[in-house]
BALOBA-1460 file (C-alpha; in Angstrom, 3 decimals):
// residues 352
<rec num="1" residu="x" x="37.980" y="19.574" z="17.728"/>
<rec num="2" residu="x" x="35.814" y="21.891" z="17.000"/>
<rec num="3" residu="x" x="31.924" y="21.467" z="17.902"/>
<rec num="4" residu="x" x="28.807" y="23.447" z="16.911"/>
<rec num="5" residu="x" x="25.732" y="22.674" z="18.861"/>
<rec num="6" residu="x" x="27.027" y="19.149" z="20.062"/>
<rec num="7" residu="x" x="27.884" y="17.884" z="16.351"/>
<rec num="8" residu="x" x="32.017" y="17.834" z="15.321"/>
<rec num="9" residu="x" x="33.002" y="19.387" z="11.994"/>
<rec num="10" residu="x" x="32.801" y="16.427" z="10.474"/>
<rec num="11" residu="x" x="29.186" y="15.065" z="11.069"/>
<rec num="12" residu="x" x="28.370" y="18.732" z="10.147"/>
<rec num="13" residu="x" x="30.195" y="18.519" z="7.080"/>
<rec num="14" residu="x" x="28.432" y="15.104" z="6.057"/>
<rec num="15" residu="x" x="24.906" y="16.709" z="6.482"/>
<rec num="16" residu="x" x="25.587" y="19.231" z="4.272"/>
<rec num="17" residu="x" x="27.064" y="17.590" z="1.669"/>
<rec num="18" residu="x" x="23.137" y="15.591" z="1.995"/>
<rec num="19" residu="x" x="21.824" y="18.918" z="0.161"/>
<rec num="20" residu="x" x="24.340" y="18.639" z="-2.573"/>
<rec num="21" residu="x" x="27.437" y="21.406" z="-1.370"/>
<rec num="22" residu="x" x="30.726" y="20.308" z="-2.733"/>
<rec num="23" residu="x" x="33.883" y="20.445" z="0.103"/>
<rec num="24" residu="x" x="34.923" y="23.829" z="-1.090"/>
<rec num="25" residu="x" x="30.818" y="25.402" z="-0.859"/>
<rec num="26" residu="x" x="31.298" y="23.529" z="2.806"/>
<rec num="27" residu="x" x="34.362" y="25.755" z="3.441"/>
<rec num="28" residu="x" x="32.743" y="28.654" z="2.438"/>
<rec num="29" residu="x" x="29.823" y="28.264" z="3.955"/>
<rec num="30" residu="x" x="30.790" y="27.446" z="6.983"/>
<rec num="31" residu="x" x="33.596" y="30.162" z="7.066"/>
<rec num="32" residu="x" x="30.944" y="32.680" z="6.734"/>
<rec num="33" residu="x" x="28.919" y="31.360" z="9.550"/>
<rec num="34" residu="x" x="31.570" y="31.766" z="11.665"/>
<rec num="35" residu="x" x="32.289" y="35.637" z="10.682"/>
<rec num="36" residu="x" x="28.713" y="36.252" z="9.896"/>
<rec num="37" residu="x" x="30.119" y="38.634" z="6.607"/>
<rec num="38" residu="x" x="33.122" y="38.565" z="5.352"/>
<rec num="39" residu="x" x="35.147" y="39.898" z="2.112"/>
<rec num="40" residu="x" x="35.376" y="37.844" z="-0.954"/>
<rec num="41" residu="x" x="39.271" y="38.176" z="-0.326"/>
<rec num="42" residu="x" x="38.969" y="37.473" z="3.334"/>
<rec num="43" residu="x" x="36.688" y="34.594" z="2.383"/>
<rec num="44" residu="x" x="39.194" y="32.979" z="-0.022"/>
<rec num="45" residu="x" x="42.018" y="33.402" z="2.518"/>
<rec num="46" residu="x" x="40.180" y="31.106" z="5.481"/>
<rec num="47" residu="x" x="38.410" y="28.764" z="2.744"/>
<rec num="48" residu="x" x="42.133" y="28.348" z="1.052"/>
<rec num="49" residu="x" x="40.765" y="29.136" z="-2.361"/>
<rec num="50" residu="x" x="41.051" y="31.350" z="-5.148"/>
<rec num="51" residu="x" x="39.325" y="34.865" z="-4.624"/>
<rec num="52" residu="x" x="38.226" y="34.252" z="-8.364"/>
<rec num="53" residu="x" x="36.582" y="31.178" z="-7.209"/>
<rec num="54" residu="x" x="34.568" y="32.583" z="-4.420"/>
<rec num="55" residu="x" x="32.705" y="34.594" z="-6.922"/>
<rec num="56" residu="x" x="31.282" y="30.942" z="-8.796"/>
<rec num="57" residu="x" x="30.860" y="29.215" z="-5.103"/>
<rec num="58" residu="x" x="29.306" y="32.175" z="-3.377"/>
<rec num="59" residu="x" x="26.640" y="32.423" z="-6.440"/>
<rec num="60" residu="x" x="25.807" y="29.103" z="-6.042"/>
<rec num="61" residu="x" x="25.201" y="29.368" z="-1.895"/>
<rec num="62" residu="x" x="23.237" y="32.082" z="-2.627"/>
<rec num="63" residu="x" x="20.773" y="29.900" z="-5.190"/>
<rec num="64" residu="x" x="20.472" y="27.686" z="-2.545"/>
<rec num="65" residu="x" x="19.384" y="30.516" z="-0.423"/>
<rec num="66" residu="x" x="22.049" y="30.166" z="2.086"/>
<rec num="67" residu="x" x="24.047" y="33.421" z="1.866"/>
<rec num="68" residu="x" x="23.800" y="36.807" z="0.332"/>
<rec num="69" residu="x" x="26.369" y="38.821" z="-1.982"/>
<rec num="70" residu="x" x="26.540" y="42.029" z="-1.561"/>
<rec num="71" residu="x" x="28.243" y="42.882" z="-4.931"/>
<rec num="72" residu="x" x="26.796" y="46.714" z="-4.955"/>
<rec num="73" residu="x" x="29.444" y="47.163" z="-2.014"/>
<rec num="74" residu="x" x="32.854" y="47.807" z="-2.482"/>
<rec num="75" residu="x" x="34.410" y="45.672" z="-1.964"/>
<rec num="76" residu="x" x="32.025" y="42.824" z="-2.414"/>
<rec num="77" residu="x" x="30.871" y="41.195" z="0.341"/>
<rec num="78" residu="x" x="29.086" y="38.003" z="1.423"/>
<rec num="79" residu="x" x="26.947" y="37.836" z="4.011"/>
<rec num="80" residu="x" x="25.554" y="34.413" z="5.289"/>
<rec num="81" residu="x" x="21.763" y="34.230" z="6.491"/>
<rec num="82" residu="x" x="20.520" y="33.271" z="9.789"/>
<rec num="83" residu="x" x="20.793" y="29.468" z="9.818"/>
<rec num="84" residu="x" x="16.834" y="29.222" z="10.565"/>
<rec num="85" residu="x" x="15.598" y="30.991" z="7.678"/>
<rec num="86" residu="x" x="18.405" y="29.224" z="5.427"/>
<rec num="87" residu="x" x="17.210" y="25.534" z="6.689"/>
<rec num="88" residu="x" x="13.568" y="26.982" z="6.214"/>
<rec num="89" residu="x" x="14.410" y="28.034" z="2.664"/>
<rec num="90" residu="x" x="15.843" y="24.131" z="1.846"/>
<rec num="91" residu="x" x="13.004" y="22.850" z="3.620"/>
<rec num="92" residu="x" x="10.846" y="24.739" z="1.067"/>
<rec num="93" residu="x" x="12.117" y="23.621" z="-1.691"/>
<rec num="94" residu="x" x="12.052" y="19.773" z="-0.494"/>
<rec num="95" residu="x" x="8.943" y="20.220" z="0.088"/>
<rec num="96" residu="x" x="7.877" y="21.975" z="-3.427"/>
<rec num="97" residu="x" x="9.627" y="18.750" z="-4.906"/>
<rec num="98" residu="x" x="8.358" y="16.384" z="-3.000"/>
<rec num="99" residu="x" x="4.672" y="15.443" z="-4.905"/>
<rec num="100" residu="x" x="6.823" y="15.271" z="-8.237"/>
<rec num="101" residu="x" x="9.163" y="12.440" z="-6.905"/>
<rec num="102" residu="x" x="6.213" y="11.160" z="-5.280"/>
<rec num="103" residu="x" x="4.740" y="10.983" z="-8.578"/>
<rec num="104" residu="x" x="7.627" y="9.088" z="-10.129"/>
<rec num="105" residu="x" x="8.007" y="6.732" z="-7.578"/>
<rec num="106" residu="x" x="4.144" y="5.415" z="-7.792"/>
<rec num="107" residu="x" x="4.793" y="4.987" z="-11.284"/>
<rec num="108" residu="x" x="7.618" y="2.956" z="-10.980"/>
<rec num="109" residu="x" x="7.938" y="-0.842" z="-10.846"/>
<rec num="110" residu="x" x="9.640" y="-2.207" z="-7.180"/>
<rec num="111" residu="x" x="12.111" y="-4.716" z="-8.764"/>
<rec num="112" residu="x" x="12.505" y="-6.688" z="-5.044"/>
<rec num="113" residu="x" x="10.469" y="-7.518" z="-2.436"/>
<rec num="114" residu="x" x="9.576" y="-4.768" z="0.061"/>
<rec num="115" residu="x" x="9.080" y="-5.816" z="3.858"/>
<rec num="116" residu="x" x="8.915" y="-3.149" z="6.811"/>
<rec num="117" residu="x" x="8.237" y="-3.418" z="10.321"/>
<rec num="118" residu="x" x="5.925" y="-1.388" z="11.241"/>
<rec num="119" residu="x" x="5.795" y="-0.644" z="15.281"/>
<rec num="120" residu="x" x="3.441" y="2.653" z="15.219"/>
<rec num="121" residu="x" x="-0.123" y="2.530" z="15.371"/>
<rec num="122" residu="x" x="-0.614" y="5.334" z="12.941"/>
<rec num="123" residu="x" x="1.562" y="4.085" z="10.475"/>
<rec num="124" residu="x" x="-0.551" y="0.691" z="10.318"/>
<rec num="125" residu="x" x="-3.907" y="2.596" z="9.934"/>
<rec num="126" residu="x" x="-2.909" y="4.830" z="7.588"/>
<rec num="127" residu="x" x="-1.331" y="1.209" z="5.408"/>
<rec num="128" residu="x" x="-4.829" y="-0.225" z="5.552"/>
<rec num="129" residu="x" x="-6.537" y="2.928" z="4.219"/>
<rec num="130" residu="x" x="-4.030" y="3.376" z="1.162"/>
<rec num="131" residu="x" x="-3.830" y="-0.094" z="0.715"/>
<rec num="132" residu="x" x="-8.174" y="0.117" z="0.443"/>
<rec num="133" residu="x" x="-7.740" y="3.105" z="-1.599"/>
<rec num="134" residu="x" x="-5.730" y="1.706" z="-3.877"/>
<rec num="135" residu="x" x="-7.448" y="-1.580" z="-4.246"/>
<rec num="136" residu="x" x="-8.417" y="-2.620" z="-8.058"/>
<rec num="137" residu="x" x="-9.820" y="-6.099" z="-7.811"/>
<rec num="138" residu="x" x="-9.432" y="-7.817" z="-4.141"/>
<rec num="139" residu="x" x="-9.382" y="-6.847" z="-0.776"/>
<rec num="140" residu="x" x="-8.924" y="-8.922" z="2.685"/>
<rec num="141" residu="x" x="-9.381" y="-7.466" z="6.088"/>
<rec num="142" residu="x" x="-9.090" y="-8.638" z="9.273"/>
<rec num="143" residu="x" x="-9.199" y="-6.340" z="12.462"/>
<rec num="144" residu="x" x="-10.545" y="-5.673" z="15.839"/>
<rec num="145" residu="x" x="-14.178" y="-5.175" z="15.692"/>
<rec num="146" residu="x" x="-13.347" y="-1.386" z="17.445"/>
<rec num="147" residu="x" x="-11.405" y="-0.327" z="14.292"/>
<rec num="148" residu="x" x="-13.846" y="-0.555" z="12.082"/>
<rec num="149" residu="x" x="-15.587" y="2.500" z="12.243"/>
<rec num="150" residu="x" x="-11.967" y="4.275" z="10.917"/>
<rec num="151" residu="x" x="-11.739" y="1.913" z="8.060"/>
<rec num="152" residu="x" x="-15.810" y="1.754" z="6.685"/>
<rec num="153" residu="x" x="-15.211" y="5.209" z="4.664"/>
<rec num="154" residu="x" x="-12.402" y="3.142" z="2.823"/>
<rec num="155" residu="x" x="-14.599" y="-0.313" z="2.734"/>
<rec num="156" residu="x" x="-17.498" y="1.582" z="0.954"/>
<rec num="157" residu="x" x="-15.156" y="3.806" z="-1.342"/>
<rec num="158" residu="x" x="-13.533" y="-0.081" z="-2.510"/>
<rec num="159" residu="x" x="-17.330" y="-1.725" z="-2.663"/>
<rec num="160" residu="x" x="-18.556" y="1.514" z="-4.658"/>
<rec num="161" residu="x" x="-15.570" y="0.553" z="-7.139"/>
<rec num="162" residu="x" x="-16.184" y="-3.211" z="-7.667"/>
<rec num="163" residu="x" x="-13.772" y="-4.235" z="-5.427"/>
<rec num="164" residu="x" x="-14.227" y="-8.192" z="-4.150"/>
<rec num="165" residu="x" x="-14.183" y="-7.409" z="-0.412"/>
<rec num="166" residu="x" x="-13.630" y="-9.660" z="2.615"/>
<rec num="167" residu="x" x="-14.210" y="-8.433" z="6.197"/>
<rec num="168" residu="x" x="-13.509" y="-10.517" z="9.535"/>
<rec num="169" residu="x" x="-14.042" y="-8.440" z="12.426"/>
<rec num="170" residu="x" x="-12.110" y="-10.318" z="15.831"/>
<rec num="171" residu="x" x="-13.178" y="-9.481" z="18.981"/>
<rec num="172" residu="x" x="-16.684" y="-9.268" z="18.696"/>
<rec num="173" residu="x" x="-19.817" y="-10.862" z="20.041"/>
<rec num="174" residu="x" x="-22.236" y="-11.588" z="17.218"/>
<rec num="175" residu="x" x="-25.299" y="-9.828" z="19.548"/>
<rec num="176" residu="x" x="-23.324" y="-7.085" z="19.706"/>
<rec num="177" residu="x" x="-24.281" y="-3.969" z="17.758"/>
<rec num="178" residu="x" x="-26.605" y="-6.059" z="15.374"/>
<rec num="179" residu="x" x="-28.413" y="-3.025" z="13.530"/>
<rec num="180" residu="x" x="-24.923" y="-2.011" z="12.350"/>
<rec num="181" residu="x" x="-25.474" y="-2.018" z="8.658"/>
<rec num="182" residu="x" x="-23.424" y="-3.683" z="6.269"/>
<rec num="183" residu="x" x="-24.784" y="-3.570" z="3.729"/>
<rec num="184" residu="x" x="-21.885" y="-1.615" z="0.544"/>
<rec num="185" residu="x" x="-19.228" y="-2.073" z="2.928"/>
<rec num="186" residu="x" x="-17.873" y="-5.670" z="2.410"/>
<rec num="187" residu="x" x="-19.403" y="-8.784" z="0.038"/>
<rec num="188" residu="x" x="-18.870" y="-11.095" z="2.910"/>
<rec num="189" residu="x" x="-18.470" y="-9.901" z="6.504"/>
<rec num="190" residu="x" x="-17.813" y="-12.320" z="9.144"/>
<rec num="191" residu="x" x="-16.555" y="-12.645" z="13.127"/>
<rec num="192" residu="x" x="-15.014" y="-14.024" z="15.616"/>
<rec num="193" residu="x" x="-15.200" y="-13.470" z="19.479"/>
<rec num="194" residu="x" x="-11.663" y="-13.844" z="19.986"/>
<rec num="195" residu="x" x="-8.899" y="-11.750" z="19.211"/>
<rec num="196" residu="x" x="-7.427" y="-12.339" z="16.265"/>
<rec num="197" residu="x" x="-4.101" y="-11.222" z="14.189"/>
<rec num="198" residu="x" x="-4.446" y="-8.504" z="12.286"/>
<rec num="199" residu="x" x="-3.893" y="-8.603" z="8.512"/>
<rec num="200" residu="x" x="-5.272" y="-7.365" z="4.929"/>
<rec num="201" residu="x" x="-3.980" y="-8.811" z="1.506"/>
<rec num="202" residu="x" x="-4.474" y="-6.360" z="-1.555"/>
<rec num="203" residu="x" x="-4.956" y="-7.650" z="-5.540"/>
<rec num="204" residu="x" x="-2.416" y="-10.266" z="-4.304"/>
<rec num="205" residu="x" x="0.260" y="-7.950" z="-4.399"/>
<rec num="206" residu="x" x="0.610" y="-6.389" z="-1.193"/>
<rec num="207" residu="x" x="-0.301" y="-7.496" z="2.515"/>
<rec num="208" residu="x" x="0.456" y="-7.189" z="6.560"/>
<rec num="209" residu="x" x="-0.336" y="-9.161" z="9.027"/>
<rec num="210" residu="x" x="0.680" y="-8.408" z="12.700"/>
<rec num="211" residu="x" x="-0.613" y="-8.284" z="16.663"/>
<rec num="212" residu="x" x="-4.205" y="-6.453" z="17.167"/>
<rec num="213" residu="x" x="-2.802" y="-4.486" z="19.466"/>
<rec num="214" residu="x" x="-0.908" y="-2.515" z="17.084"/>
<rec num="215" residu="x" x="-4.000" y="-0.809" z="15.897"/>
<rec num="216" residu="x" x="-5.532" y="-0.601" z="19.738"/>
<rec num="217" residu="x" x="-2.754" y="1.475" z="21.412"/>
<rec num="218" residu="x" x="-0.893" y="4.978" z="20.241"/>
<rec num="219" residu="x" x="2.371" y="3.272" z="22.167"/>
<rec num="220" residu="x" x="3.309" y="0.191" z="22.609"/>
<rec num="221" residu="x" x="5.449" y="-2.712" z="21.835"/>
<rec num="222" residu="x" x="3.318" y="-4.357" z="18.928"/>
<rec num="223" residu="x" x="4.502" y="-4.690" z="15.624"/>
<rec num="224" residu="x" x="3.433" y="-5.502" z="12.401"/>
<rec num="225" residu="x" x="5.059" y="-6.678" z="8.711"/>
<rec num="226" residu="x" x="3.999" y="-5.191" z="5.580"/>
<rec num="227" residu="x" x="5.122" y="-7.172" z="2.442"/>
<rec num="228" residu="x" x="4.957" y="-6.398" z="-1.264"/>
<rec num="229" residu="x" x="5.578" y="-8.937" z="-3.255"/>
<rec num="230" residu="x" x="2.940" y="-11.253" z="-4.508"/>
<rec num="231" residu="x" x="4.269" y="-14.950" z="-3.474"/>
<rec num="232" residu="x" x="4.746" y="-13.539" z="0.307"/>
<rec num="233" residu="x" x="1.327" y="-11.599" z="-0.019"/>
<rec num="234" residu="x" x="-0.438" y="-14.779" z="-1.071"/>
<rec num="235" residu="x" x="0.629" y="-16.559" z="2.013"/>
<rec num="236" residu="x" x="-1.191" y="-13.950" z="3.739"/>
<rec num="237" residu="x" x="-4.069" y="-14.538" z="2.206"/>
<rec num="238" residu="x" x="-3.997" y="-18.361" z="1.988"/>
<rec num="239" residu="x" x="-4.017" y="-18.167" z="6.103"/>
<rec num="240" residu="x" x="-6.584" y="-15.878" z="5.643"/>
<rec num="241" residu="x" x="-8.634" y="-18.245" z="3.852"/>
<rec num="242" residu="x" x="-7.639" y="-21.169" z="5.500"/>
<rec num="243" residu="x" x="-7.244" y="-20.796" z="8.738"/>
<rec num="244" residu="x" x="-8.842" y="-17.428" z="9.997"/>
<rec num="245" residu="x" x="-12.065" y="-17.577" z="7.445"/>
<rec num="246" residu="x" x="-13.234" y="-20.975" z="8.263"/>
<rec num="247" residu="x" x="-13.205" y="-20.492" z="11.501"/>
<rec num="248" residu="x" x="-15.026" y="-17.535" z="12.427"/>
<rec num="249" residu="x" x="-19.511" y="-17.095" z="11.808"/>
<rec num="250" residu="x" x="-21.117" y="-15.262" z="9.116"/>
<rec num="251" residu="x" x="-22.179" y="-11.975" z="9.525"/>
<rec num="252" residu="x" x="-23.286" y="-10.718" z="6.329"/>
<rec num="253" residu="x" x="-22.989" y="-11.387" z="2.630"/>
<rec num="254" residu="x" x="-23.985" y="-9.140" z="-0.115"/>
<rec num="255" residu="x" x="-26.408" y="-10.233" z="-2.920"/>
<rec num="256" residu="x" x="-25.801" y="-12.205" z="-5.720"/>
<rec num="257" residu="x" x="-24.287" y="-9.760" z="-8.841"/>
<rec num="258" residu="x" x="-27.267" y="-9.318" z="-11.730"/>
<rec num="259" residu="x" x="-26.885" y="-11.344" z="-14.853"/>
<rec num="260" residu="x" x="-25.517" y="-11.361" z="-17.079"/>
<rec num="261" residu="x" x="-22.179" y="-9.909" z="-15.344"/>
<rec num="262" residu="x" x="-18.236" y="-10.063" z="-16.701"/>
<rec num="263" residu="x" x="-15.393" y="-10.530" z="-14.255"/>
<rec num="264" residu="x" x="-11.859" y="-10.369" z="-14.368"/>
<rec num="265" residu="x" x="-10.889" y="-11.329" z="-11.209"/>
<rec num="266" residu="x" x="-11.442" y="-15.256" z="-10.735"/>
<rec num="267" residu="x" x="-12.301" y="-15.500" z="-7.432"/>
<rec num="268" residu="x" x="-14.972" y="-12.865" z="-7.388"/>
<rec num="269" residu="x" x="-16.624" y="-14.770" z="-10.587"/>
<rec num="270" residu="x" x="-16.428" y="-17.926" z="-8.451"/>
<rec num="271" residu="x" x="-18.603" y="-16.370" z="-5.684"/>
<rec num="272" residu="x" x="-21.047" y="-14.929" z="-7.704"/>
<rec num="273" residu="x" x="-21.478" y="-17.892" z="-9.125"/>
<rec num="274" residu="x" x="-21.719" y="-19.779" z="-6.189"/>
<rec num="275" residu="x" x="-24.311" y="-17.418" z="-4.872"/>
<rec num="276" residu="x" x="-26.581" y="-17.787" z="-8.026"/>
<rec num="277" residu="x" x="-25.881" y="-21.620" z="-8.189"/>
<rec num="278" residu="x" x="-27.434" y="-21.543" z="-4.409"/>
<rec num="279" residu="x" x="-29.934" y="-19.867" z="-5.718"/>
<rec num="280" residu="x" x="-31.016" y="-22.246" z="-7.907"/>
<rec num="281" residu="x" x="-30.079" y="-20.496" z="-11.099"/>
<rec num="282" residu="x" x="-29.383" y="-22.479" z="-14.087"/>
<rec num="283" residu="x" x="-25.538" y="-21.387" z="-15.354"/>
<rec num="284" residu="x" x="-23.494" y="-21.091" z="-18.111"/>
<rec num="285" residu="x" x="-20.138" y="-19.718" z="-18.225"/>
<rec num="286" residu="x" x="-18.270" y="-17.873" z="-21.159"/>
<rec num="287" residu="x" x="-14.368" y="-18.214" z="-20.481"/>
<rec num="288" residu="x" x="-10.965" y="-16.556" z="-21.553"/>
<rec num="289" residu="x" x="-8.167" y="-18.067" z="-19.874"/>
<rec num="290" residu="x" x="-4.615" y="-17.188" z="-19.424"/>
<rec num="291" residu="x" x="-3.148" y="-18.660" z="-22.967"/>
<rec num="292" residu="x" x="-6.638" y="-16.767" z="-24.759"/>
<rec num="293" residu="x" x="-8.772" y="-20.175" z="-24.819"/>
<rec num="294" residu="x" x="-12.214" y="-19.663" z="-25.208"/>
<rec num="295" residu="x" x="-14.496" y="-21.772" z="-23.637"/>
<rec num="296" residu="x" x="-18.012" y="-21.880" z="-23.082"/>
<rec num="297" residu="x" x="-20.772" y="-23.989" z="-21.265"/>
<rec num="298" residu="x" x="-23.099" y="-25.107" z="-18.593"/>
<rec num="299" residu="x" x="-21.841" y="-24.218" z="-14.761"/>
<rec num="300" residu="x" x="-22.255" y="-27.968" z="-13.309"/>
<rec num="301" residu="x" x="-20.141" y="-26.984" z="-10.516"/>
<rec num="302" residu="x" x="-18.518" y="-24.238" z="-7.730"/>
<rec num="303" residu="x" x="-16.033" y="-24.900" z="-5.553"/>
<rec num="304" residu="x" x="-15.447" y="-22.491" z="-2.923"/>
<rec num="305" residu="x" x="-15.135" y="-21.895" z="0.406"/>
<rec num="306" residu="x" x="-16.136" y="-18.471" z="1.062"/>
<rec num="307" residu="x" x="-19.726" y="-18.797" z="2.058"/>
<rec num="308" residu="x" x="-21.393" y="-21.369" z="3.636"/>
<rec num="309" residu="x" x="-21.607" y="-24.554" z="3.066"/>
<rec num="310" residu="x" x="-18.416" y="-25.128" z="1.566"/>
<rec num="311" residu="x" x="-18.636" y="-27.268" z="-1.320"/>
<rec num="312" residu="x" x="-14.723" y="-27.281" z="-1.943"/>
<rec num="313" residu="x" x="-12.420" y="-30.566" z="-1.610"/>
<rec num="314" residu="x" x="-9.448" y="-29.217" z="-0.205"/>
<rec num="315" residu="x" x="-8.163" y="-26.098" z="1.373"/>
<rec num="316" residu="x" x="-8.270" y="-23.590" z="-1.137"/>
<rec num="317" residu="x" x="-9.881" y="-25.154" z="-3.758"/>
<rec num="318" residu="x" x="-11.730" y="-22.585" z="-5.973"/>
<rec num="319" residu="x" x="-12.620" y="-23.604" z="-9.486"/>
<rec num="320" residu="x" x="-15.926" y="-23.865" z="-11.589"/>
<rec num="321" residu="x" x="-16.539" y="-27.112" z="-13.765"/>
<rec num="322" residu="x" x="-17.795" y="-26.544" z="-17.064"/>
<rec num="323" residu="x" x="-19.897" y="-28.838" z="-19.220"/>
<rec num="324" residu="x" x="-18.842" y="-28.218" z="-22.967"/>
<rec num="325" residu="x" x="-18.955" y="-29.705" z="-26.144"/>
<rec num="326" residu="x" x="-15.987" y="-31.171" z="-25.422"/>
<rec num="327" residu="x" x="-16.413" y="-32.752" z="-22.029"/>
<rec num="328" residu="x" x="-16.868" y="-31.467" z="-18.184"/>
<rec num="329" residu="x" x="-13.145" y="-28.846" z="-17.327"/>
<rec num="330" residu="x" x="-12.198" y="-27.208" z="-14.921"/>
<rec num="331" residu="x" x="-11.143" y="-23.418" z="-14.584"/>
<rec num="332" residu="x" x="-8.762" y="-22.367" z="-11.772"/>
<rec num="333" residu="x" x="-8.144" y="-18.942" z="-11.129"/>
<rec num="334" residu="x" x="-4.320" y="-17.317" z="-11.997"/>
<rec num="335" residu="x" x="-1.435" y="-19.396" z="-10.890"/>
<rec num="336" residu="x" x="-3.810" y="-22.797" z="-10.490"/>
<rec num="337" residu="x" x="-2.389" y="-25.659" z="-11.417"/>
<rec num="338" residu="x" x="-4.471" y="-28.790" z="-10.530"/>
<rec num="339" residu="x" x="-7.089" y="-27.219" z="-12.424"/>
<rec num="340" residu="x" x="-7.882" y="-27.752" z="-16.450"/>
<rec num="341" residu="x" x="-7.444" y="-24.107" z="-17.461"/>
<rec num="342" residu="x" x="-6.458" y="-21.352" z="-15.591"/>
<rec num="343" residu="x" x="-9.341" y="-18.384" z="-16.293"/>
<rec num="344" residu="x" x="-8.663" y="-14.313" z="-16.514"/>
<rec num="345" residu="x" x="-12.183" y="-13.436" z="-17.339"/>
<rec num="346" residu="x" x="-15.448" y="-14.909" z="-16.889"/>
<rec num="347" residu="x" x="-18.646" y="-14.207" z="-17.917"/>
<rec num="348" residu="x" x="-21.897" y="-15.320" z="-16.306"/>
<rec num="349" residu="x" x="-25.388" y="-15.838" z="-17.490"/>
<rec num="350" residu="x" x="-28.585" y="-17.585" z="-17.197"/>
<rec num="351" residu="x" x="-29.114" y="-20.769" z="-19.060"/>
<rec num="352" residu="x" x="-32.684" y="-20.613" z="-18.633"/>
């Protein structure tokens, strides 16, 4: 069998057939590698094809910028070109494609659930930024205290767009660094001395959650699991919430959003509110919710546990409890269900 740099003819033959060569461009090509140039005739002898046919297959290498015909010779020859420049030439023209299908695939809708181990410590930084980056409503963070300062370009970029943004830094001493400024980067920063996993959950669509130590060394044996669908993505962020959040000391949170102000993300409405309600503010609440109810009235309660104190029942639990014409409800955010109405879009004002 023969071998050509340590691969047999037929692994060769399967990697080129990757760039789209048929079994009889394969023959040909790889009959003029071996003779460097060769006659069409001579060619169509050692590929076992027509000398008519060479003409179409060697036209069609050459496109592909892996040989040259030399049809102003007679007779014609073809000529093959040095393997590096050929590769180079297909490397190219991936290359020049490559932002197109790029293009196409952003657009498109994932029809399963994606979930990828991810072992490299570049690969998990470089999640977190695009995941920030691409952030619309909601973003949840949790990392060593030491990675923040490669993430805080991305925080303030997803602040500066209205993102609702949760940081929990592990690892860190709350005396530590204390004129580190805040302040644009998160709505509610918080930490914890001990390590912690690390995680982020994105518009409830996309999360990973894995060992610190995948973003503190370059090598090691660390992993971490990224997940794109929304039901395994909001598990992430329920342990977030429940288990992580509760459990660590406020840092920082961000002032209370001018009134009146519109949101369409629930949970970012709820803390606003909350913040206001602390405040002393007197509430009301115009609401859309999911089936295009409209309801409107006084904000007699907030349940919530993302500041402190906690005012909700269970783990969870965020809702606001209107007092309308007809009766006290109760608005849960998207997929609620022990709530009155599930809300899309809330707006907030004084009652004053």
């Amino acid at each position: 069998m023969s071998r050509s740099n340590g691969r047999d003819d037929a692994s060769l033959r399967a990697d080129l057939s990757v760039f789209g060569l048929s079994d009889t461009e394969i023959d040909t090509y790889l009959t003029l590698l071996s003779r460097g140039e060769a006659t069409t005739r001579t060619v169509a002898e050692n590929a076992d094809v027509t000398q008519r046919a060479v003409y179409g297959i060697a036209e069609r290498l050459e496109e592909r910028g892996l040989v040259r015909v030399k049809d102003h010779a007679s007779p014609t020859t073809i000529s093959a070109l040095p393997p590096e420049e050929a590769m180079d030439s297909l490397k190219e023209r991936l290359e020049s494609i490559t932002p197109s299908l790029e293009e196409r695939f952003n657009h498109s809708t994932s029809q399963t659930p994606e979930i990828r181990m991810v072992k490299s410590r570049t690969t998990a930084l470089n999640r977190l930024r695009s995941g920030l980056s691409e952030a619309e409503h909601e973003a949840l963070v949790a990392i060593p205290d030491h990675v923040y300062p490669e993430i805080e370009a991305e925080l303030r970029a997803a602040v500066d767009r209205g993102v609702f943004t949760f940081l929990l830094l592990g690892e860190r001493d709350g005396t530590d660094d204390v004129e580190r400024e805040f302040t644009d980067v998160a709505d509610v920063v918080r930490y914890w001395h001990e390590s912690l996993p690390f995680l982020y959950a994105v518009d409830d669509e996309s999360a990973m959650i894995g060992d610190p130590d995948v973003l503190s060394l370059t090598h090691n044996d660390k992993d971490a699991v990224t997940v794109s669908q929304g039901h395994l993505s909001g598990s992430v962020l329920g342990m977030f919430l429940s288990a992580y959040w509760p459990a660590s000391t406020t840092q920082y949170v961000s002032e209370a959003e001018p009134l009146p102000a519109t949101f369409d993300w629930f949970r970012q409405a709820v803390f606003h509110a909350f913040l206001h309600y602390q405040q002393g503010t007197e509430l009301r609440a115009d609401v859309v919710t999911e089936d295009g109810t409209q309801l409107s009235g006084r904000v007699v309660d907030v349940r919530q546990a993302f500041v402190e104190p906690s005012t909700n029942d269970y783990t969870l639990e965020t809702s606001l409890y209107l007092e309308t014409d007809a009766g006290t409800v109760s608005c849960g955010g998207p997929g609620a269900f022990i709530e009155d109405y599930r809300a899309e879009i809330v707006a907030l004002r004084s009652d004053s």
